[in-house]
C-alpha positions as CSV (number, residue, x, y, z in Angstrom):
1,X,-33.9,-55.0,-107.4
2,X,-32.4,-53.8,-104.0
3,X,-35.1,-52.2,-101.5
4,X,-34.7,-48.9,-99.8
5,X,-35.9,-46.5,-97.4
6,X,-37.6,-43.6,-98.6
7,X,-39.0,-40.8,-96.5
8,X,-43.1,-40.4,-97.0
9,X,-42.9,-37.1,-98.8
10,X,-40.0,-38.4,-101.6
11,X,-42.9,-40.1,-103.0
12,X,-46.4,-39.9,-104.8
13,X,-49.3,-41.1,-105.7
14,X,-50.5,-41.6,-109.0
15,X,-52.6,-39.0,-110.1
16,X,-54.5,-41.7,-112.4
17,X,-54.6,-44.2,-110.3
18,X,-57.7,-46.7,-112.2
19,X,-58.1,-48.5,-108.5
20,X,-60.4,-46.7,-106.5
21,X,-62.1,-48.5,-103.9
22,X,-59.5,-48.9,-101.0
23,X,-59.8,-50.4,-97.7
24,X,-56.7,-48.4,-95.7
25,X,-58.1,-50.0,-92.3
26,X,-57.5,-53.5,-92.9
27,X,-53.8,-52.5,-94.5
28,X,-53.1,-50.4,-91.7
29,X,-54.1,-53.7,-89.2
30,X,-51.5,-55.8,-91.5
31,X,-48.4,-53.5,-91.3
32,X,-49.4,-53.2,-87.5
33,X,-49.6,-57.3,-87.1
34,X,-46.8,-58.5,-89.6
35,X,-44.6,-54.9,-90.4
36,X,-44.1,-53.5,-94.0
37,X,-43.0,-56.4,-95.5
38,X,-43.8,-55.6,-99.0
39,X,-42.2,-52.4,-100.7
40,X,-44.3,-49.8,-102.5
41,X,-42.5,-50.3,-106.3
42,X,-42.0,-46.6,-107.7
43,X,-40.7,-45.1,-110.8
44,X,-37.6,-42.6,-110.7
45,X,-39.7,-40.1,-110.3
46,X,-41.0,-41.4,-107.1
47,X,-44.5,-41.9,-108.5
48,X,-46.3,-44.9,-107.2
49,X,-46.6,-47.5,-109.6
50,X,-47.9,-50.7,-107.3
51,X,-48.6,-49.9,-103.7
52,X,-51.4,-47.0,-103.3
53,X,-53.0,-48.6,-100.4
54,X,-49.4,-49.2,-98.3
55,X,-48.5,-45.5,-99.0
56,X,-52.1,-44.2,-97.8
57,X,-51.7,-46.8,-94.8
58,X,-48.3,-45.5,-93.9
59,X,-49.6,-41.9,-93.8
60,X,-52.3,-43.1,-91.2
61,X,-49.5,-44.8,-89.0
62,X,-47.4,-41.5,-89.4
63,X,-44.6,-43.2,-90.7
64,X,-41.1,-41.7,-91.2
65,X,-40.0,-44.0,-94.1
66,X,-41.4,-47.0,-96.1
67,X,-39.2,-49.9,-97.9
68,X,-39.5,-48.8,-101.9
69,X,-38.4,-50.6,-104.9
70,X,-37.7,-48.3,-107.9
71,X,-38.2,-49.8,-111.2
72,X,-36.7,-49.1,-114.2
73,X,-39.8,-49.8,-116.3
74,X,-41.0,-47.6,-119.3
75,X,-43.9,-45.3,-118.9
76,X,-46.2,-47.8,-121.0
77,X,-45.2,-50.8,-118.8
78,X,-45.4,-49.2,-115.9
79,X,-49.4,-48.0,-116.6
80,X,-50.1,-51.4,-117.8
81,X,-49.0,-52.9,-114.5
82,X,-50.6,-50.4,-112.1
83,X,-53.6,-52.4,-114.3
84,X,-52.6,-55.9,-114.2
85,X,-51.7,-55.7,-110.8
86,X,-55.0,-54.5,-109.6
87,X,-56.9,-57.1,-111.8
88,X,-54.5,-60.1,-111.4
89,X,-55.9,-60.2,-108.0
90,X,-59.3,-60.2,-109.2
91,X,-59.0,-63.8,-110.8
92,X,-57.5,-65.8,-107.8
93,X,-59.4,-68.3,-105.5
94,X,-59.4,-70.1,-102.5
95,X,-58.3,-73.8,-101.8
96,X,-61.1,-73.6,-99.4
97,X,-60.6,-77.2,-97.7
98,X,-56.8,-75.8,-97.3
99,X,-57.7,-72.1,-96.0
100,X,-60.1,-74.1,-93.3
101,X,-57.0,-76.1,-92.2
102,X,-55.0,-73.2,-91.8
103,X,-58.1,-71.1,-90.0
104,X,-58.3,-74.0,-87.8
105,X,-54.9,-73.7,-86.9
106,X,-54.8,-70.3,-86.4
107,X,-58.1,-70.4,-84.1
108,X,-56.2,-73.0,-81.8
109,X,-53.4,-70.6,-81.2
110,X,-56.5,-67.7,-80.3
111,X,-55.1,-66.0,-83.3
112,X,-57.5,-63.0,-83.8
113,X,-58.7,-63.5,-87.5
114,X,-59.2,-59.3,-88.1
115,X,-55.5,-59.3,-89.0
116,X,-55.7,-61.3,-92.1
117,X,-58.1,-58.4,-93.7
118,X,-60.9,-60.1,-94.5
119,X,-64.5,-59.0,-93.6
120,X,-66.5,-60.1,-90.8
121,X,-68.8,-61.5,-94.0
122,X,-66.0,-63.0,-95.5
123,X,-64.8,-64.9,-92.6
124,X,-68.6,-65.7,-92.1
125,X,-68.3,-67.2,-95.3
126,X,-65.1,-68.8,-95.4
127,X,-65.4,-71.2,-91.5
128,X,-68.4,-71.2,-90.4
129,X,-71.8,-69.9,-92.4
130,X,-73.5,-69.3,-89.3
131,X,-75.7,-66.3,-89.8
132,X,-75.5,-65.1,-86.4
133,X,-72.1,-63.2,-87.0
134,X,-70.2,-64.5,-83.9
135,X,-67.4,-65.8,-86.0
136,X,-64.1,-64.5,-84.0
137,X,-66.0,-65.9,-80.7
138,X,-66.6,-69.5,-81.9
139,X,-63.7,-71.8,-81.7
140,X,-63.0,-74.4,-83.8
141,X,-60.4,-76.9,-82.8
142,X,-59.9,-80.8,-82.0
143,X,-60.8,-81.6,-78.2
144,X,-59.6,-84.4,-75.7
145,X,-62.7,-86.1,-76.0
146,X,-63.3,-86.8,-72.2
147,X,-63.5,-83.5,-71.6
148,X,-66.7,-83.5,-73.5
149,X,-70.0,-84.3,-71.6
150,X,-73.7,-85.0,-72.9
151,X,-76.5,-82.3,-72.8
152,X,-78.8,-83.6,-69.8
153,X,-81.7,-83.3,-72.3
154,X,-80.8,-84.9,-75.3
155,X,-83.6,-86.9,-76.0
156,X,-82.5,-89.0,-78.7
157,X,-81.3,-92.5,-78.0
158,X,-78.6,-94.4,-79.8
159,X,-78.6,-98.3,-80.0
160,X,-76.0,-100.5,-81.2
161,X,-76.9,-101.0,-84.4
162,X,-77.1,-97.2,-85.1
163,X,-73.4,-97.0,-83.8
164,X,-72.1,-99.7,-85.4
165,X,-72.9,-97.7,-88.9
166,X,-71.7,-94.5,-87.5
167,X,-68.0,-96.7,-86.1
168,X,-68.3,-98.2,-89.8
169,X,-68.5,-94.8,-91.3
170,X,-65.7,-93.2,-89.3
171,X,-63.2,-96.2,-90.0
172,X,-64.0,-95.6,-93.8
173,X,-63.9,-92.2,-94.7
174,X,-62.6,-90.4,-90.9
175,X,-64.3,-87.4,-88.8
176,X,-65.6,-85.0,-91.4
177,X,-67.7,-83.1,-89.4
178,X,-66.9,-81.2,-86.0
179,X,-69.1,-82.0,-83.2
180,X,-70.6,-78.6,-81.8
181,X,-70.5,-77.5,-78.1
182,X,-71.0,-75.3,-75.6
183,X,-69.1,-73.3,-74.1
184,X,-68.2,-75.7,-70.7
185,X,-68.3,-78.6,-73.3
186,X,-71.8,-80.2,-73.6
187,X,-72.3,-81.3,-76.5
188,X,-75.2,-79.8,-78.5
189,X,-74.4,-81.4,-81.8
190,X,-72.9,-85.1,-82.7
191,X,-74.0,-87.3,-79.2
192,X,-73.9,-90.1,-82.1
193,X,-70.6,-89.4,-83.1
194,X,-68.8,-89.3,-79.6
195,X,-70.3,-92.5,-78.9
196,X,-68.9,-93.9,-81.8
197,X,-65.6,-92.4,-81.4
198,X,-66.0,-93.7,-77.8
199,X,-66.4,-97.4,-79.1
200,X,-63.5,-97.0,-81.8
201,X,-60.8,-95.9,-78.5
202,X,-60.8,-92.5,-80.7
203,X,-59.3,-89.6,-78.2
204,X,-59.3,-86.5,-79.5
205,X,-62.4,-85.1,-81.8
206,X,-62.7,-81.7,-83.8
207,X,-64.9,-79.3,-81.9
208,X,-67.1,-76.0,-82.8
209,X,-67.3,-74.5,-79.9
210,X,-70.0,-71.9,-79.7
211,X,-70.2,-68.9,-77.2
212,X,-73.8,-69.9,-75.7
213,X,-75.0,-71.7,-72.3
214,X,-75.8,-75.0,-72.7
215,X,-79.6,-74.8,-70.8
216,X,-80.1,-71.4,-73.1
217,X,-83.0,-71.2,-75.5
218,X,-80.0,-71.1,-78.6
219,X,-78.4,-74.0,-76.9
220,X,-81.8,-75.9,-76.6
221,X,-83.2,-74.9,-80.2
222,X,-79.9,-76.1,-81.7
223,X,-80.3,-79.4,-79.9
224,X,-83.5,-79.9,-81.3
225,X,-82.9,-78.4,-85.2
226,X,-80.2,-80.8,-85.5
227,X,-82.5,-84.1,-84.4
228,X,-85.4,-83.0,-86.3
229,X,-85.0,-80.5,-89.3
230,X,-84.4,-83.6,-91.4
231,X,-87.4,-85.5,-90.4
232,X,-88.4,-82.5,-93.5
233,X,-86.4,-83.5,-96.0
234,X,-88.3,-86.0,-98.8
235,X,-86.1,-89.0,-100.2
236,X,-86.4,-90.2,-104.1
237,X,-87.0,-93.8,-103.0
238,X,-86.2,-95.3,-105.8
239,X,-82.9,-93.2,-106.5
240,X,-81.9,-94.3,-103.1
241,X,-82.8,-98.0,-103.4
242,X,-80.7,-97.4,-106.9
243,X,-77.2,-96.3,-104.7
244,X,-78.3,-98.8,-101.9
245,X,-77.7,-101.4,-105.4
246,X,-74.3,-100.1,-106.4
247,X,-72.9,-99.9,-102.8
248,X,-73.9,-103.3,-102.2
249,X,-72.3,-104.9,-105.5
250,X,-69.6,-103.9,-104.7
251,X,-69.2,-103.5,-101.1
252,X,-71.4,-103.6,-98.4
253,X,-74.0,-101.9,-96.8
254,X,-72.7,-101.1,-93.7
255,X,-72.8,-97.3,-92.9
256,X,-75.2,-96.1,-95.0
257,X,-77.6,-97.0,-92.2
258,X,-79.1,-99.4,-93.9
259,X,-79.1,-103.4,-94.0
260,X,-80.2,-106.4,-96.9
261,X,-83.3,-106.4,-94.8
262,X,-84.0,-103.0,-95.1
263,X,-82.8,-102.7,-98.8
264,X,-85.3,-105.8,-99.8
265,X,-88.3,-103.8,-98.6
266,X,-87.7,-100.6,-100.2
267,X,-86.7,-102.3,-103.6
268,X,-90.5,-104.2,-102.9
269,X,-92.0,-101.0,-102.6
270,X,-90.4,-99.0,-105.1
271,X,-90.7,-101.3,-108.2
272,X,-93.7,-102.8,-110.4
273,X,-94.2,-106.0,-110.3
274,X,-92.3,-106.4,-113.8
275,X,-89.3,-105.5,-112.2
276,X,-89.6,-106.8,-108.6
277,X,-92.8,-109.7,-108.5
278,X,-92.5,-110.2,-104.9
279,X,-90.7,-109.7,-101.6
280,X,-89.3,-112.8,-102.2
281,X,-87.2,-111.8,-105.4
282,X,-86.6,-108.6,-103.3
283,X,-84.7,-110.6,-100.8
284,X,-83.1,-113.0,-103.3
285,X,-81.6,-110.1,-105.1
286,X,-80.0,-108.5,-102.4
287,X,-78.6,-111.6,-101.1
288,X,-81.1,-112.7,-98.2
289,X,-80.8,-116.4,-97.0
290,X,-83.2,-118.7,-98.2
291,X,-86.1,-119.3,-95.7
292,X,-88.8,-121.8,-95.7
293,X,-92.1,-119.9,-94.5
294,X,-93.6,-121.2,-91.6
295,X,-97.0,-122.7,-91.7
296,X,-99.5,-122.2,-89.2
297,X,-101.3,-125.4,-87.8
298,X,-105.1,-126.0,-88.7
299,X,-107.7,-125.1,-85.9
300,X,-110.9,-125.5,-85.2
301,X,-113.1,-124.4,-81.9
302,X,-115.6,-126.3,-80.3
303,X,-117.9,-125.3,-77.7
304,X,-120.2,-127.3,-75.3
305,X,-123.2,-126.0,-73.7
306,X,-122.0,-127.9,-70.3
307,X,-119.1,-130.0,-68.0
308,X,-120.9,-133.1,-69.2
309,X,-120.3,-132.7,-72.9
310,X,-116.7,-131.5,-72.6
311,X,-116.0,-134.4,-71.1
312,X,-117.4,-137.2,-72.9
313,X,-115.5,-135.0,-76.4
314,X,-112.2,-135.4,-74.6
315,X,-113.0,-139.5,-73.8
316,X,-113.4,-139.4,-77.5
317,X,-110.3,-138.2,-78.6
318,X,-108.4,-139.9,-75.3
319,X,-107.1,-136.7,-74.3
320,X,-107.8,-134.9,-70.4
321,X,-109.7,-131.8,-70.4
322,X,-110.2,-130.0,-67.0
323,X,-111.4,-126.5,-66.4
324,X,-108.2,-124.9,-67.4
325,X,-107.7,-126.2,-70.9
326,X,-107.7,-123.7,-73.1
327,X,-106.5,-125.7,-75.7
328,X,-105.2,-129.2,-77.0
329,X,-103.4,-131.2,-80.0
330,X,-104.3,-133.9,-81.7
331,X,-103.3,-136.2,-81.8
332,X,-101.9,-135.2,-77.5
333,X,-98.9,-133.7,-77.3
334,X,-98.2,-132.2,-73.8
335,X,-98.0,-128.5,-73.8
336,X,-94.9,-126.2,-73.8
337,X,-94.4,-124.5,-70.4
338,X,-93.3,-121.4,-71.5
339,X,-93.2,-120.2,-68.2
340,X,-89.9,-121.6,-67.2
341,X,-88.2,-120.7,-70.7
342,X,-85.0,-118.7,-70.8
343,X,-84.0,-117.1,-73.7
344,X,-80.2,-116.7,-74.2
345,X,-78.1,-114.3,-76.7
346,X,-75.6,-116.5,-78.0
């Protein structure tokens, strides 16, 4: 079909036009940000047969002439696709992991998201779900990560071993969550992460950048929710203990935050005895080492009612007591100095 240019009042609407909720703003914002790239399809006539919303927009934007396609399609067909047309759109969805990608991209360029037509609860929806409605103010996008600095009052602490899951689980399944700042780059979510990422030689990280201060109460609250909202949460033990099992047969258990140690006790504590008889099988199923257990050494204490007595007991035994032992062996061994130990980490 070739496309031409008719003049606004060579055409019409169609007086039985079923589709009657229009929004005319957010079409007018398209034609303004991309131009009228999609003709208004109209019989001979000139009667509007797709395109209701692009004629009424046009009005609004005083336009001379809009492209129109004129179809050659029978009075039946042409009703049954004003229909289909209006209802085909009802039945489409979003790739949403796609449409984020492509919002993303579109957010690093400061693209202003009002000109794709969607509502500011749409776009709520779609990037961010953060109920505060500051959706074309937050920026998401992947930072140098240097440029990134710790809040001054995190209070949450990171050892090695906690890192060396979080490294594990960002060689195994990547960055899937961005890390959320302020607005000069302190980080108010994910100090964890950029540690890790710090460890791993990892760059660049993706950002949320949110439009507070970083010493505001919104800043500060967020700091906190994120540290402690899941101390809240309740774990199925036993469920968990049951996916701790299946990672560990067939992987390991590094990056779930959890070791063999740490997998014997909670299968200990969250079987019967029929199942799990002691900690011992606990550790044996999981793979633990054998250990021999140590045993203490037998003691007894004596007392003596004077100088004298203590004496004559250690003549007995052929060991020398003065007033500074605490304690002997029999039969004598000398004492460890434990003063002059050093421990090394080798």
């Amino acid at each position: 079909m070739d496309i031409i240019q008719k003049s606004l009042n060579e055409i019409k609407p169609y007086d039985r036009n079923p589709r009657r909720k229009h929004n005319y703003e957010k079409v007018v914002s398209s034609i303004k940000e991309f131009g009228f790239n999609q003709p208004i399809v109209i019989d001979r006539k000139g009667v509007i047969i797709v395109g209701h919303s692009r004629y009424e927009a046009a009005k609004i934007l005083k336009l001379k002439k809009v492209p129109c396609v004129i179809s050659n399609l029978t009075l039946a067909k042409a009703m049954a696709y004003r229909i289909a047309d209006n209802k085909t759109n009802e039945y489409s969805d979003w790739d949403y992991p796609m449409l984020h990608k492509e919002f993303g991209e579109l957010l690093d360029v400061n693209y202003d998201l009002d000109n794709l037509g969607f509502g500011d609860k749409e776009l709520e929806d779609l990037i961010t779900y953060d109920s505060t409605k500051r959706i074309r103010n937050e920026k998401s996008r992947t930072r140098d990560i240097s440029s990134l600095k710790p809040h001054p009052k995190n209070y949450r602490e990171h050892p090695d071993d906690q890192l060396e899951h979080l490294c594990q689980s960002i060689k195994e399944f990547g960055l899937y969550r961005n890390i959320v700042i302020a607005k000069d780059g302190t980080i108010l979510v994910g100090h964890g992460i950029v540690l890790a990422c710090k460890k791993l030689g990892i760059e660049a990280v993706p950002t949320l950048e949110l439009p507070i201060e970083p010493d505001s109460i919104e800043a500060l609250k967020l700091l906190t929710a994120d540290n402690e909202v899941t101390h809240l949460s309740e774990n199925d033990d036993r469920e968990l203990s049951q996916i701790l099992q299946e990672i560990l047969e067939k992987n390991n258990l590094l990056g779930t935050g959890y070791d063999k140690m740490m997998l014997a006790n909670l299968l200990f504590v969250t079987r019967p005895e029929s199942e799990i008889k002691d900690f011992d099988a606990a550790a044996e199923w999981v793979g633990m080492p054998d250990y021999e257990p140590s045993t203490l050494p037998k003691q007894i204490i004596v007392s003596f009612e004077n100088d004298e007595d203590r004496d004559a007991f250690g003549k007995i035994l052929n060991i020398p007591l003065t007033e500074k032992t605490k304690s002997v062996w029999y039969p004598h061994k000398e004492q460890d100095d434990i003063k002059n130990v050093e421990f090394t980490d080798e």
